[in-house]
PyMOL Python script that loads the backbone (N, CA, C, O; Angstrom):
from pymol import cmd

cmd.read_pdbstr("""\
ATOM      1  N   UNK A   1       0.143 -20.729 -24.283  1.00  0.00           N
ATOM      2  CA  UNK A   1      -0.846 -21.622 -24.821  1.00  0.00           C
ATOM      3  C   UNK A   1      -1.775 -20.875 -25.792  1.00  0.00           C
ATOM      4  O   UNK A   1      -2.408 -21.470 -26.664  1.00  0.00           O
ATOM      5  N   UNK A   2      -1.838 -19.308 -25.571  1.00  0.00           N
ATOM      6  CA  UNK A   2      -3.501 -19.028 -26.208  1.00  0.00           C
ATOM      7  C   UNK A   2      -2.442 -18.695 -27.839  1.00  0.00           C
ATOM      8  O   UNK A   2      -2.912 -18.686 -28.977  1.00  0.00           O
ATOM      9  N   UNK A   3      -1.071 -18.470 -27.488  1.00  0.00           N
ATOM     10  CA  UNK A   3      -0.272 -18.225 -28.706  1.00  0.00           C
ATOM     11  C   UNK A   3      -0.346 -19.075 -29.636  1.00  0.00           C
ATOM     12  O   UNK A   3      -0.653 -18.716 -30.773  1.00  0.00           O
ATOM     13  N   UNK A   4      -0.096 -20.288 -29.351  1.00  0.00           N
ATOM     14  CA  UNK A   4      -0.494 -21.547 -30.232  1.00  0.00           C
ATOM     15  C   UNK A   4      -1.901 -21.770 -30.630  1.00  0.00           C
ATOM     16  O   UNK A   4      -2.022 -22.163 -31.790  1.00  0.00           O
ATOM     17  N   UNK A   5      -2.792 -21.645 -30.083  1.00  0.00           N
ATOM     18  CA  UNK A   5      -3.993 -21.394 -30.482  1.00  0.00           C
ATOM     19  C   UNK A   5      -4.529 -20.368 -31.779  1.00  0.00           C
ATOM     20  O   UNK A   5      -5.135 -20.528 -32.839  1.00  0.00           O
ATOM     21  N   UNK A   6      -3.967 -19.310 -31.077  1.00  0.00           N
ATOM     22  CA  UNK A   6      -4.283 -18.161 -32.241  1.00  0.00           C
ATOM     23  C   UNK A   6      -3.367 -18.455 -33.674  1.00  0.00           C
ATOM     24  O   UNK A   6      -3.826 -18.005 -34.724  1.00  0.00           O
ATOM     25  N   UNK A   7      -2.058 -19.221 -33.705  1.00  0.00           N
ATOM     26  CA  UNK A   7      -1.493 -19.597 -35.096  1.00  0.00           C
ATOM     27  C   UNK A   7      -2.521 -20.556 -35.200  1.00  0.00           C
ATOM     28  O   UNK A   7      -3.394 -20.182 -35.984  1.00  0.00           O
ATOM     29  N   UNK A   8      -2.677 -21.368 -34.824  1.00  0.00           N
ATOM     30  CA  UNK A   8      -3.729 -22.695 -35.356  1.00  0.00           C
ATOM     31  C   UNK A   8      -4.535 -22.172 -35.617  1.00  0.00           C
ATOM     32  O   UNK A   8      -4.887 -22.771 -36.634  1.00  0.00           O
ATOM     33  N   UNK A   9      -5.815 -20.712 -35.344  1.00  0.00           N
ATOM     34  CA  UNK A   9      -6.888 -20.587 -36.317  1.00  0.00           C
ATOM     35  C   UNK A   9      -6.303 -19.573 -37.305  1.00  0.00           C
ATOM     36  O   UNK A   9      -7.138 -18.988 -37.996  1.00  0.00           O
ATOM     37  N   UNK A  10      -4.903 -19.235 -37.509  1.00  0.00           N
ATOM     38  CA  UNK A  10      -4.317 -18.487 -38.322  1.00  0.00           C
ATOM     39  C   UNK A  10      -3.864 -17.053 -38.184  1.00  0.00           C
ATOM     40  O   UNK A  10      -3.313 -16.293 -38.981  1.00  0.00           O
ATOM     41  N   UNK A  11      -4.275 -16.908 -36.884  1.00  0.00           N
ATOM     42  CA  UNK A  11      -4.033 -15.538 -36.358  1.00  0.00           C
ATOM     43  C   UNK A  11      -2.601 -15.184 -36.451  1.00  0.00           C
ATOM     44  O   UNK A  11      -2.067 -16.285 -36.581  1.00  0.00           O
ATOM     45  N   UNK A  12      -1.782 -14.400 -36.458  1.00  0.00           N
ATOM     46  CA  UNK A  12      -0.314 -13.662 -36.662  1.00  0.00           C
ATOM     47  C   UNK A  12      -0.287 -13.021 -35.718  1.00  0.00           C
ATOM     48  O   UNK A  12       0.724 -13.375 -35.112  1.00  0.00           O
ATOM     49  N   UNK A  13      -1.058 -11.840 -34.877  1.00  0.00           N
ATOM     50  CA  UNK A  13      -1.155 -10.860 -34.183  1.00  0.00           C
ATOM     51  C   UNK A  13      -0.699 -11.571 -32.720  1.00  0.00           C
ATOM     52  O   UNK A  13      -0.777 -12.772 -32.463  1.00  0.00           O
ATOM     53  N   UNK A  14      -0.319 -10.755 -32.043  1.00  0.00           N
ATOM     54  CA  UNK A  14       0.101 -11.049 -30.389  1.00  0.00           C
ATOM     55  C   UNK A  14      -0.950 -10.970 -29.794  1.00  0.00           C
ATOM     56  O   UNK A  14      -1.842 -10.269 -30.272  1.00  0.00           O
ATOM     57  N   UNK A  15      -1.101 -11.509 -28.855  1.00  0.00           N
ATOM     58  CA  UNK A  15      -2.153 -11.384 -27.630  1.00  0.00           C
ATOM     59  C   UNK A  15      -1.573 -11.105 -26.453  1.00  0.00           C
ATOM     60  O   UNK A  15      -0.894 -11.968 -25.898  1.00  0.00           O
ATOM     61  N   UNK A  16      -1.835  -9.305 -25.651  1.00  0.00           N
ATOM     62  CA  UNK A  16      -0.838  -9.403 -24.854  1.00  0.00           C
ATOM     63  C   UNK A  16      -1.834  -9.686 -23.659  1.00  0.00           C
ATOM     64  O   UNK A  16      -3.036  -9.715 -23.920  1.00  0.00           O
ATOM     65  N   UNK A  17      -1.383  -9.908 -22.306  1.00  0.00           N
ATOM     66  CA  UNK A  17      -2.411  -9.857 -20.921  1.00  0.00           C
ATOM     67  C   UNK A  17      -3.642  -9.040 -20.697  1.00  0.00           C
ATOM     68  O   UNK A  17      -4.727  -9.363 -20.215  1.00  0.00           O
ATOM     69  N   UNK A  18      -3.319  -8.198 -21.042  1.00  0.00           N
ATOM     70  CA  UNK A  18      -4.267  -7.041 -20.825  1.00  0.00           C
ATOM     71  C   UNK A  18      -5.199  -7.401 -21.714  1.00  0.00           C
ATOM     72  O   UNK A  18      -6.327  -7.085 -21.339  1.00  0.00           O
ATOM     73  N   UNK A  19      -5.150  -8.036 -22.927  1.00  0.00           N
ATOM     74  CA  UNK A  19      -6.328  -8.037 -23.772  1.00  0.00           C
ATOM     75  C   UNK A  19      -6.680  -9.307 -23.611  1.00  0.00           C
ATOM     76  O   UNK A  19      -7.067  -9.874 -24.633  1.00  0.00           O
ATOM     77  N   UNK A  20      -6.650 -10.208 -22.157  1.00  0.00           N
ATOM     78  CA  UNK A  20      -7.091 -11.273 -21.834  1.00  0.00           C
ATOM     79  C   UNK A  20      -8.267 -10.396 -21.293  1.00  0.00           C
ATOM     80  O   UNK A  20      -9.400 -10.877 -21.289  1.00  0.00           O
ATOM     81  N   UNK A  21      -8.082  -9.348 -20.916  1.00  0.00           N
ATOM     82  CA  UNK A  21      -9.220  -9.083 -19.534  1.00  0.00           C
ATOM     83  C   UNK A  21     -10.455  -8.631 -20.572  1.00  0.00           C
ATOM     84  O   UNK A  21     -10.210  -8.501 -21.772  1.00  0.00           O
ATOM     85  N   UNK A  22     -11.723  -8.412 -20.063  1.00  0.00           N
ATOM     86  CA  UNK A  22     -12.830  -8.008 -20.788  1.00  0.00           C
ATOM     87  C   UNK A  22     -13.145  -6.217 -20.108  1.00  0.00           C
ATOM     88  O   UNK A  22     -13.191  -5.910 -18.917  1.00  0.00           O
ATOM     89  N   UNK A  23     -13.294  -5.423 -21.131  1.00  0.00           N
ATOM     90  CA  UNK A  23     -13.077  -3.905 -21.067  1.00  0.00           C
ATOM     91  C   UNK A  23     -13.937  -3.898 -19.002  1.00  0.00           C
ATOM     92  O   UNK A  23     -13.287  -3.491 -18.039  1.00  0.00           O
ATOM     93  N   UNK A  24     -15.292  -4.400 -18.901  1.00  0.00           N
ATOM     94  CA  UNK A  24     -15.814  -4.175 -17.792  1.00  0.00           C
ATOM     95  C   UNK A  24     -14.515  -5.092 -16.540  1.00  0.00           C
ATOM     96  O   UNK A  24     -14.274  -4.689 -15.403  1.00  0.00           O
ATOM     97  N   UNK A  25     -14.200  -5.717 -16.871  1.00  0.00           N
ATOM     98  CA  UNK A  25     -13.403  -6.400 -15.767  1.00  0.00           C
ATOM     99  C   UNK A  25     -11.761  -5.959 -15.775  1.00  0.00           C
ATOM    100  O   UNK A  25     -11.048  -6.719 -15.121  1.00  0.00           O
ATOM    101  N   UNK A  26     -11.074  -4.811 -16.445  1.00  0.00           N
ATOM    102  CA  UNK A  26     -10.204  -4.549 -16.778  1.00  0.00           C
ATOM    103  C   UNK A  26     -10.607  -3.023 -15.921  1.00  0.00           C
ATOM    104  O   UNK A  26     -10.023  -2.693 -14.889  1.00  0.00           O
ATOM    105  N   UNK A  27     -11.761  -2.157 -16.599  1.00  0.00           N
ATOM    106  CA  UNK A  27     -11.797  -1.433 -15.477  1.00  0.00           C
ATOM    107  C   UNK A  27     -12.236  -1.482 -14.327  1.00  0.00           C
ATOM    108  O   UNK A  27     -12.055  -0.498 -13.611  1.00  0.00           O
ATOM    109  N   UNK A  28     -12.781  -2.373 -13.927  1.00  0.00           N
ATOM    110  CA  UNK A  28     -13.152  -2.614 -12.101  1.00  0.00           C
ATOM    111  C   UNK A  28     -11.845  -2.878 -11.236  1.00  0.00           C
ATOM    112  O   UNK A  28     -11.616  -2.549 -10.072  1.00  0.00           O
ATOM    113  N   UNK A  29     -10.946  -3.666 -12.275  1.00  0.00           N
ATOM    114  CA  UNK A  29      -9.242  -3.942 -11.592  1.00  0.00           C
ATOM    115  C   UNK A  29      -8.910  -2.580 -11.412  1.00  0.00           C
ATOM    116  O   UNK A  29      -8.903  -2.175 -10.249  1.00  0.00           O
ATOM    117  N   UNK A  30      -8.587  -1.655 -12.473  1.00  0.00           N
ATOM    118  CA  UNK A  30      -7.883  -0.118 -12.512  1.00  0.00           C
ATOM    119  C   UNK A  30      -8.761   0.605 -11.009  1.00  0.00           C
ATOM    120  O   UNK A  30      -8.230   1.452 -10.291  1.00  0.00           O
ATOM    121  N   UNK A  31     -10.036   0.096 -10.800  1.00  0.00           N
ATOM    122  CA  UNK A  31     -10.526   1.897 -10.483  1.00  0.00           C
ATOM    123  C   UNK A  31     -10.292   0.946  -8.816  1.00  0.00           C
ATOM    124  O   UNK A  31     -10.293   1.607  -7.778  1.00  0.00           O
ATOM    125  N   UNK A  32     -10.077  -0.857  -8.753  1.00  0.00           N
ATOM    126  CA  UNK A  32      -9.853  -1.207  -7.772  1.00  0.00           C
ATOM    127  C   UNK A  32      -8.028  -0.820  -7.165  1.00  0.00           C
ATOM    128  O   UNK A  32      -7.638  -0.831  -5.998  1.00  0.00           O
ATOM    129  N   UNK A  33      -7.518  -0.626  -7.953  1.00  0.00           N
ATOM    130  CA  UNK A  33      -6.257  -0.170  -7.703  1.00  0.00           C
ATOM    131  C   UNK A  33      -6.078   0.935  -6.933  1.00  0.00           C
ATOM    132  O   UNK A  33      -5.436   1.120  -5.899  1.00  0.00           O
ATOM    133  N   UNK A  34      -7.224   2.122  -8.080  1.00  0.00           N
ATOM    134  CA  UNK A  34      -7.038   3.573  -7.231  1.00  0.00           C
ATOM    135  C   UNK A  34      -7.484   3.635  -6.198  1.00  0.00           C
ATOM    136  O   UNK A  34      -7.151   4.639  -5.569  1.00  0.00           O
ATOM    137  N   UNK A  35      -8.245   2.845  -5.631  1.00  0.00           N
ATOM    138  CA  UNK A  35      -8.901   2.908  -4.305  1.00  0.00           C
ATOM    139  C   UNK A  35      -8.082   2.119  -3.419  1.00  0.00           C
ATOM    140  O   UNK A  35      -8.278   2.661  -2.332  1.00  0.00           O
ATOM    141  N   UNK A  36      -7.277   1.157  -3.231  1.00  0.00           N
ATOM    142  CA  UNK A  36      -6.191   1.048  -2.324  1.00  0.00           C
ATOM    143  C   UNK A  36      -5.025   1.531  -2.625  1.00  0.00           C
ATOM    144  O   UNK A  36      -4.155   1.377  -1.768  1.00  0.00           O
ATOM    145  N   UNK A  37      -4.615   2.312  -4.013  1.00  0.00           N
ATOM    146  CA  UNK A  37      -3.770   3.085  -3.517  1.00  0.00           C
ATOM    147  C   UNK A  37      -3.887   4.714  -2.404  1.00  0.00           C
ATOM    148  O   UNK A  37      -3.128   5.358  -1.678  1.00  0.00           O
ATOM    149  N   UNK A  38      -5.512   4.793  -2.924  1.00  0.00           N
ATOM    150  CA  UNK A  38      -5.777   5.991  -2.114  1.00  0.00           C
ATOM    151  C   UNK A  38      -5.612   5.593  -0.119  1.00  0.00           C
ATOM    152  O   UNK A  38      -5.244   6.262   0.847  1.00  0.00           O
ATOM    153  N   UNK A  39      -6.061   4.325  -0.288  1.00  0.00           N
ATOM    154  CA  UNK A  39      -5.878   4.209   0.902  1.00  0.00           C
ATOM    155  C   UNK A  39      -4.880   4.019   1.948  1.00  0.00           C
ATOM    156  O   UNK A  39      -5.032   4.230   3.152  1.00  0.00           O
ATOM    157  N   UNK A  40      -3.381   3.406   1.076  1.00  0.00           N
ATOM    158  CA  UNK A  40      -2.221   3.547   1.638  1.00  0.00           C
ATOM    159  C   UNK A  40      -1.773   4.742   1.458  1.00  0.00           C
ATOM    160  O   UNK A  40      -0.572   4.797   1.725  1.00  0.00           O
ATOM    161  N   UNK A  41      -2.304   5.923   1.053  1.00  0.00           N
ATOM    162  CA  UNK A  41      -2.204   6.791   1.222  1.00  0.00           C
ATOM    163  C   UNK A  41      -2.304   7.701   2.853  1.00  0.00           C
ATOM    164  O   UNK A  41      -1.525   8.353   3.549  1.00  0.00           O
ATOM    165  N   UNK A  42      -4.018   7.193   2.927  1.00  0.00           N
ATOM    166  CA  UNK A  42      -4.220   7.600   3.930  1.00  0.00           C
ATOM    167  C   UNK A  42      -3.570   7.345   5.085  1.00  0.00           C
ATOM    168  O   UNK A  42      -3.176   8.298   5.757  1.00  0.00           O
ATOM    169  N   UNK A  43      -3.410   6.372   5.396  1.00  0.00           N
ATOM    170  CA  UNK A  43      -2.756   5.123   5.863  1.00  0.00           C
ATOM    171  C   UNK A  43      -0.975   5.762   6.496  1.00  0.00           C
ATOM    172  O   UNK A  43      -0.338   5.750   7.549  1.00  0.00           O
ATOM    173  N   UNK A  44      -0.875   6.046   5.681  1.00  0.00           N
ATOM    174  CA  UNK A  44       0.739   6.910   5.562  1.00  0.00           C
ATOM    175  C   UNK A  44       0.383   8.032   6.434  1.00  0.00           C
ATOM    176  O   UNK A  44       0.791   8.153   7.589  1.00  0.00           O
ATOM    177  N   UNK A  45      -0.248   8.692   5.942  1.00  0.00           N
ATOM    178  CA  UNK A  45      -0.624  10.204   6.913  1.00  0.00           C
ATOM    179  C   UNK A  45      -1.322   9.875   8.302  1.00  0.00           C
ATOM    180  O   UNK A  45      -1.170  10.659   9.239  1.00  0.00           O
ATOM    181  N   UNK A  46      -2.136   8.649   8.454  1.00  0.00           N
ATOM    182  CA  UNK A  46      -2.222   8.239   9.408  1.00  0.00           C
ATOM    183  C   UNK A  46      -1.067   8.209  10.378  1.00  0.00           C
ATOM    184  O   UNK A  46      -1.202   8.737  11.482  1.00  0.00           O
ATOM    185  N   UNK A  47       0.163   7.570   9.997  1.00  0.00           N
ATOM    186  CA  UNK A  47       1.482   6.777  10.839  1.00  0.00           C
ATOM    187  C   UNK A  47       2.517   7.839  11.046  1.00  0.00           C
ATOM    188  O   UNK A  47       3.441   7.733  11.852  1.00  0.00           O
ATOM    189  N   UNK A  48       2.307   8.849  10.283  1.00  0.00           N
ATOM    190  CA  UNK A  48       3.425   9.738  10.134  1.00  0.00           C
ATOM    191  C   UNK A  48       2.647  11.208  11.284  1.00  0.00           C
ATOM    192  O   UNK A  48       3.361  12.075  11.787  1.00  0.00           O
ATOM    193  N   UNK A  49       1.096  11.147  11.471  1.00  0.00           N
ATOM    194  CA  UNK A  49       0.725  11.680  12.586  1.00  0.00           C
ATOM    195  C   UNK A  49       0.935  11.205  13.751  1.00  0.00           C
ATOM    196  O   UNK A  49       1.231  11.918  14.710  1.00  0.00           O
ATOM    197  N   UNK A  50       0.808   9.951  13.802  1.00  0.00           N
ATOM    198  CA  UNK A  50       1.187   9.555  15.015  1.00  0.00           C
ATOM    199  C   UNK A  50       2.722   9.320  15.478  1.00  0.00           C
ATOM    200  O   UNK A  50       3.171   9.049  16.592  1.00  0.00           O
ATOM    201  N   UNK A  51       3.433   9.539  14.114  1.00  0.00           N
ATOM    202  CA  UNK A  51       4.642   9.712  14.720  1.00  0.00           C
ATOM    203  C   UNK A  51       5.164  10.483  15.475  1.00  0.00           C
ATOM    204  O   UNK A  51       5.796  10.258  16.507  1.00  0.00           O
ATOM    205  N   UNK A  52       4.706  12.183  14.575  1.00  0.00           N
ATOM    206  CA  UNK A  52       4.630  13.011  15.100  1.00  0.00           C
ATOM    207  C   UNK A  52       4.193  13.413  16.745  1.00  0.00           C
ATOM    208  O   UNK A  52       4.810  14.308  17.323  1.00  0.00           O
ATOM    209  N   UNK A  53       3.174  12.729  17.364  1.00  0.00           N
ATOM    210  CA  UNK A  53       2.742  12.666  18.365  1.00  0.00           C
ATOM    211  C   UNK A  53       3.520  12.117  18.998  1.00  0.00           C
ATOM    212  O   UNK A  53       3.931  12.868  19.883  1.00  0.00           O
ATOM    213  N   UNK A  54       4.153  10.768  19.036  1.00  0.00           N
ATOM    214  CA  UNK A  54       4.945  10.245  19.422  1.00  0.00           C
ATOM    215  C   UNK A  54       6.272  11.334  20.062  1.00  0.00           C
ATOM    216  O   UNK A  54       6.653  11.436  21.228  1.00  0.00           O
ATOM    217  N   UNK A  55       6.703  11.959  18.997  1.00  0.00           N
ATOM    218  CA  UNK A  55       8.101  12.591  19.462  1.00  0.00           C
ATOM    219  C   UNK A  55       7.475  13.757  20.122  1.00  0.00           C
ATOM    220  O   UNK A  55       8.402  14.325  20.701  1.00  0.00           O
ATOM    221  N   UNK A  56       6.412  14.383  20.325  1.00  0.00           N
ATOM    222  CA  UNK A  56       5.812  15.196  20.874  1.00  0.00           C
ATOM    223  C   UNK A  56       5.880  14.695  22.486  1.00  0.00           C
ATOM    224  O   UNK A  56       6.548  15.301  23.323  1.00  0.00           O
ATOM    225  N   UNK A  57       5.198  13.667  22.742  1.00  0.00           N
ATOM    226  CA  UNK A  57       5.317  13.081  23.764  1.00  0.00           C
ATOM    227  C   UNK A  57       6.454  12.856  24.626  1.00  0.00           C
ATOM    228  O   UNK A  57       6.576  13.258  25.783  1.00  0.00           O
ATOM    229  N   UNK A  58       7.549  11.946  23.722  1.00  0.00           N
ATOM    230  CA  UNK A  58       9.382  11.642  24.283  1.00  0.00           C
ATOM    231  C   UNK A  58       9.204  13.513  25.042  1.00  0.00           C
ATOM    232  O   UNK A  58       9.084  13.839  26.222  1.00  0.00           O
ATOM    233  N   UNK A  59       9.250  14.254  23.982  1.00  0.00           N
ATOM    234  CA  UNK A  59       9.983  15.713  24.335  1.00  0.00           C
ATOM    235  C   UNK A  59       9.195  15.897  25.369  1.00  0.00           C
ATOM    236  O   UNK A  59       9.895  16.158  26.348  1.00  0.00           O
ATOM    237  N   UNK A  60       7.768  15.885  25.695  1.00  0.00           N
ATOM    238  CA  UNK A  60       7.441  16.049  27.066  1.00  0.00           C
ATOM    239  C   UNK A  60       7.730  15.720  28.415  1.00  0.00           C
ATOM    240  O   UNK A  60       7.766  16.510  29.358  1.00  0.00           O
ATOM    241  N   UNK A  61       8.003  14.078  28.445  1.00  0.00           N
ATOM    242  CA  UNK A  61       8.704  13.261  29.148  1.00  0.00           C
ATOM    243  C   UNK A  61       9.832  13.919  29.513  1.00  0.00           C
ATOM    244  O   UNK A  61      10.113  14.338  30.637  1.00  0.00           O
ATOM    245  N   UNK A  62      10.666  14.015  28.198  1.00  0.00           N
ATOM    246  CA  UNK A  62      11.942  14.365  28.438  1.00  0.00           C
ATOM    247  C   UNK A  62      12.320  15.685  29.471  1.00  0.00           C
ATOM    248  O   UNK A  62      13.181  15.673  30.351  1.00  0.00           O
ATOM    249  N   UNK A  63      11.148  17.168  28.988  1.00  0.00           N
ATOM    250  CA  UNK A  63      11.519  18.121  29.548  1.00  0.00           C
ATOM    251  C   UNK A  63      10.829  17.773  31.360  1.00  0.00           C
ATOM    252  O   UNK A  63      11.250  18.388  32.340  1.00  0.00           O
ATOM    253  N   UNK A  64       9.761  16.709  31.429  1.00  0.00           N
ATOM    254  CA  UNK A  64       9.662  16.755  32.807  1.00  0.00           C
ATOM    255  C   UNK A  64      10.531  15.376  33.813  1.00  0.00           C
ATOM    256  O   UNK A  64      10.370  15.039  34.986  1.00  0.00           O
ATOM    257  N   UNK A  65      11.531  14.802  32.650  1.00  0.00           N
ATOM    258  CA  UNK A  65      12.286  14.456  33.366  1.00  0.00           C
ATOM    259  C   UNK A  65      11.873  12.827  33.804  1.00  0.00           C
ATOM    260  O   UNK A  65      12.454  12.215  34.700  1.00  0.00           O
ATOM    261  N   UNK A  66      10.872  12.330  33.068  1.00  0.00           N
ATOM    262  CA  UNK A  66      10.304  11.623  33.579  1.00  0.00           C
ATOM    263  C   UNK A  66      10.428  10.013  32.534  1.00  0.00           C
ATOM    264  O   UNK A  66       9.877   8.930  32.724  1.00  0.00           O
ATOM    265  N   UNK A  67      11.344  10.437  31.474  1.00  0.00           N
ATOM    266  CA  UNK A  67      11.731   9.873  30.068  1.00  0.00           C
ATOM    267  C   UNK A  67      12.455   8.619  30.857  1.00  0.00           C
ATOM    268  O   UNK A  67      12.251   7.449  30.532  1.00  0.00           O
ATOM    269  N   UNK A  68      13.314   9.008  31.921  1.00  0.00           N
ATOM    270  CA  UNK A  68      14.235   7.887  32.783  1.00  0.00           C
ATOM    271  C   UNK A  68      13.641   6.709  33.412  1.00  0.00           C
ATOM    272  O   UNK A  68      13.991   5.535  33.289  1.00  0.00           O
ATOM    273  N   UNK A  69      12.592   7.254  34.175  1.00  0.00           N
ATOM    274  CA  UNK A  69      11.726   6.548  34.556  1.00  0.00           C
ATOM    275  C   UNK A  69      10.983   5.106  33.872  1.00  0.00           C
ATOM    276  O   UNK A  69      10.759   3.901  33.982  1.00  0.00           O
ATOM    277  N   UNK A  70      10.866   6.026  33.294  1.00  0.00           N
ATOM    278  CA  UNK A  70      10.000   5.205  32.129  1.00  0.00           C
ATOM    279  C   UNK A  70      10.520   4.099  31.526  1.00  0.00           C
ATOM    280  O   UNK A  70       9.926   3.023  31.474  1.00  0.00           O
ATOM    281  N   UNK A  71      11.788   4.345  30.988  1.00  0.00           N
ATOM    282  CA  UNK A  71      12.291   3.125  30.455  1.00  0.00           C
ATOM    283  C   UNK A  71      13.013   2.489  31.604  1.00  0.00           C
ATOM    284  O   UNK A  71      13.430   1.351  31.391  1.00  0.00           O
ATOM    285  N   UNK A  72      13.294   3.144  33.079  1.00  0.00           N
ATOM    286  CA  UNK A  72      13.704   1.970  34.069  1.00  0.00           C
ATOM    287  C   UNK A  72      12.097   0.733  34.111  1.00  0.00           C
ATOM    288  O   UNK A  72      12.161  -0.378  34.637  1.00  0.00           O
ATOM    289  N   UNK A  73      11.327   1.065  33.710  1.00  0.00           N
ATOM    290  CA  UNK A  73      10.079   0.422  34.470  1.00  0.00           C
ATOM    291  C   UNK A  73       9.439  -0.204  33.374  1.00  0.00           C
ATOM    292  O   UNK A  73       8.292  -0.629  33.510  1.00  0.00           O
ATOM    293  N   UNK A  74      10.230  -0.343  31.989  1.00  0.00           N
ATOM    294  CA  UNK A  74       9.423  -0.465  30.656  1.00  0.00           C
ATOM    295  C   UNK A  74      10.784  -2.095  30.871  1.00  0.00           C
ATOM    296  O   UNK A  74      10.423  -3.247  30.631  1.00  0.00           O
ATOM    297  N   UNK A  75      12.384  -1.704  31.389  1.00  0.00           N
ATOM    298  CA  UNK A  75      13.044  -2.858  31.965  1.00  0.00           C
ATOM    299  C   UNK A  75      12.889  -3.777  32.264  1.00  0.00           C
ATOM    300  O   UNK A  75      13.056  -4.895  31.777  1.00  0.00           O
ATOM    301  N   UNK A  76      12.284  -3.125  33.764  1.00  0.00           N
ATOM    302  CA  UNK A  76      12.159  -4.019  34.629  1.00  0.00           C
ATOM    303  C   UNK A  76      10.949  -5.019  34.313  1.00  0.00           C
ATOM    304  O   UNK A  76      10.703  -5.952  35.077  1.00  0.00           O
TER     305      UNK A  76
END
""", "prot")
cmd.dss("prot")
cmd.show_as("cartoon", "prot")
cmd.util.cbc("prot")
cmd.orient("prot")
């Protein structure tokens, strides 16, 4: 639509998305980006510690033998 517009006041030039946005609201989007990408960041190192913990744990279970148990009663 804004294409037809801009030939009707005679304009030639493209209008792409980005130059819909206004410079202050174009960077509040960007610096809003870097800040949830920083946070699935964190987010990641979050899940991948606790994974870690996780298999820390099985192997404890496991060496006291108690890994069997567990899933008879996680079964039942």
């Amino acid at each position: 639509m804004y294409h037809y517009y801009t030939e009707l006041m005679g304009m030639r030039d493209t209008i792409g998305e980005e130059d819909l946005y206004v410079d202050v609201s174009k960077t509040k989007l960007e610096n809003e980006i870097k800040d949830k990408g920083r946070k699935i960041e964190v987010l990641q190192e979050r899940l991948h510690r606790q994974d870690k913990q996780m298999q820390e744990i099985m192997a404890t279970l496991k060496a006291l033998g108690l890994e069997k148990q567990l899933k008879a009663k996680s079964n039942a």
